[in-house]
C-alpha positions as CSV (number, residue, x, y, z in Angstrom):
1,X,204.7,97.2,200.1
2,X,204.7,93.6,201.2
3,X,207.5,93.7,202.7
4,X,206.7,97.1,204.8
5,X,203.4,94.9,206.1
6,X,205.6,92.1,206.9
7,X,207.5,93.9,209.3
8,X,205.4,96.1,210.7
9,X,203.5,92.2,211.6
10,X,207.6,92.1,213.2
11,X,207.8,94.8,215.2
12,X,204.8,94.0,216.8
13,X,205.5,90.4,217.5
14,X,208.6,92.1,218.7
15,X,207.5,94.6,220.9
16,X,204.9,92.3,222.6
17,X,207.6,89.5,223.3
18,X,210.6,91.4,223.9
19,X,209.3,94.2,225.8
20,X,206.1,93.3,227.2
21,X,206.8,89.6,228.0
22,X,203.8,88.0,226.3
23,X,203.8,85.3,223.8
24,X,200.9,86.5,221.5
25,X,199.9,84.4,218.7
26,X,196.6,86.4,218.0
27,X,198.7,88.6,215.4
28,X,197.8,87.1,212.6
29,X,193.9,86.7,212.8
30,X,194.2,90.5,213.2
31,X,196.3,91.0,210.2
32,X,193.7,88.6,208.0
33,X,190.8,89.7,209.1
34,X,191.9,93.3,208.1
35,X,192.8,91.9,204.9
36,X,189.4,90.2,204.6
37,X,188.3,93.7,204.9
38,X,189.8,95.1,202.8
39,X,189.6,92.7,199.9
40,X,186.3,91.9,199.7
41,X,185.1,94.9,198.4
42,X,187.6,95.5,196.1
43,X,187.3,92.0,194.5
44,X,183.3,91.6,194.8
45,X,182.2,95.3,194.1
46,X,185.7,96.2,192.1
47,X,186.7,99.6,194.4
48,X,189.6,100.7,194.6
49,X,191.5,98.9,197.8
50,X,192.4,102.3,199.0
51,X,189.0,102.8,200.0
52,X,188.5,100.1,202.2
53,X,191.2,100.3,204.1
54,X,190.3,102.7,206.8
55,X,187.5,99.9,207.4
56,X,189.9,97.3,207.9
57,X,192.3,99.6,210.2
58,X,189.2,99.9,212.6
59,X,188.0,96.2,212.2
60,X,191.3,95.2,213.1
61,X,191.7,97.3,216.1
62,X,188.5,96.6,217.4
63,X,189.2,93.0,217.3
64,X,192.5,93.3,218.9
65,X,190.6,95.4,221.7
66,X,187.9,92.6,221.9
67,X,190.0,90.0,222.2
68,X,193.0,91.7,224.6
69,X,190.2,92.7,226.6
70,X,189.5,88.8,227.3
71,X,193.4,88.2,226.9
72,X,195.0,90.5,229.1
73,X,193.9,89.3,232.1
74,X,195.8,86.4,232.0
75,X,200.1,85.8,232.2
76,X,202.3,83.8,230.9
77,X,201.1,80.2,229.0
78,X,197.4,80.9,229.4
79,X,197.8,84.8,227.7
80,X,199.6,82.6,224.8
81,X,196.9,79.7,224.9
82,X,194.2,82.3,224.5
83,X,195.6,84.1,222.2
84,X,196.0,80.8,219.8
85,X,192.4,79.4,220.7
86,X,190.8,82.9,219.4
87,X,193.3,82.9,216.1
88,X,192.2,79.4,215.4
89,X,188.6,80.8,215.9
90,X,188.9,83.3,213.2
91,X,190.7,81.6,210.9
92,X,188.0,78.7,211.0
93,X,185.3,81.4,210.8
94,X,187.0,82.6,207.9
95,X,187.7,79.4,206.2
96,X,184.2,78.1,206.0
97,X,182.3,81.1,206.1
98,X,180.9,81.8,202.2
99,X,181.6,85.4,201.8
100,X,185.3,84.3,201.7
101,X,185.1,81.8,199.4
102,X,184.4,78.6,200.7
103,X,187.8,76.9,201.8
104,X,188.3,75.5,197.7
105,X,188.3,79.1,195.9
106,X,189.8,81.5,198.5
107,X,192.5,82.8,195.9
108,X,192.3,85.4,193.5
109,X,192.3,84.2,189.9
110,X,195.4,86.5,189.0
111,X,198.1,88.1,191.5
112,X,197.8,91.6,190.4
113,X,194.2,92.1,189.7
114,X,191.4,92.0,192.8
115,X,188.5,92.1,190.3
116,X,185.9,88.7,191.2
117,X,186.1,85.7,189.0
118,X,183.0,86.2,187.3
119,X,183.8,90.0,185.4
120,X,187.0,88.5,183.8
């Protein structure tokens, strides 16, 4: 399943370089955020992750609509610059804000369970 999301993050690095033209680095605050979505849930309130994934779908689609809408109007190195500035944004919002743990405990204590720290 990893590697599906992995390249589906490819093709559409790919498709936005090689057949559009633009250098986009705003995939990957798309593709956390969703995960932020969709984690948070499962690890604070312990659902099941398949429930908060049609969340994370729309989160992420709204924010690439937010952000294109501000990006798009631009060509060549100032679409990329833009792009990176409002990545760097969201992953500093997401680094320091406390619903995501606070830059030191970010992780999950153990790779194949999403339950929080503190029902262990």
């Amino acid at each position: 399943m990893e590697v599906l999301c992995f390249a589906l993050f490819a093709c559409a690095f790919i498709l936005m370089l090689g057949f559009v033209g633009l250098l986009s680095f705003g995939h990957a605050a798309f593709f956390g955020n969703a995960t932020y979505v969709a984690a948070h849930p499962a690890m604070a309130d312990g659902w099941p992750i398949e429930f908060p994934l049609p969340a994370a779908t729309i989160v992420a689609g709204g924010l690439g609509g937010a952000i294109g809408w501000v990006a798009i109007r631009r060509q060549g190195l100032y679409f990329a610059m833009i792009t990176l500035a409002m990545s760097q944004l969201l992953y500093f919002v997401a680094v320091e804000w406390r619903i995501t743990g606070e830059r030191t405990d970010s992780r999950c204590s153990s790779r194949h369970s999403l339950r929080h720290r503190g029902s262990e």
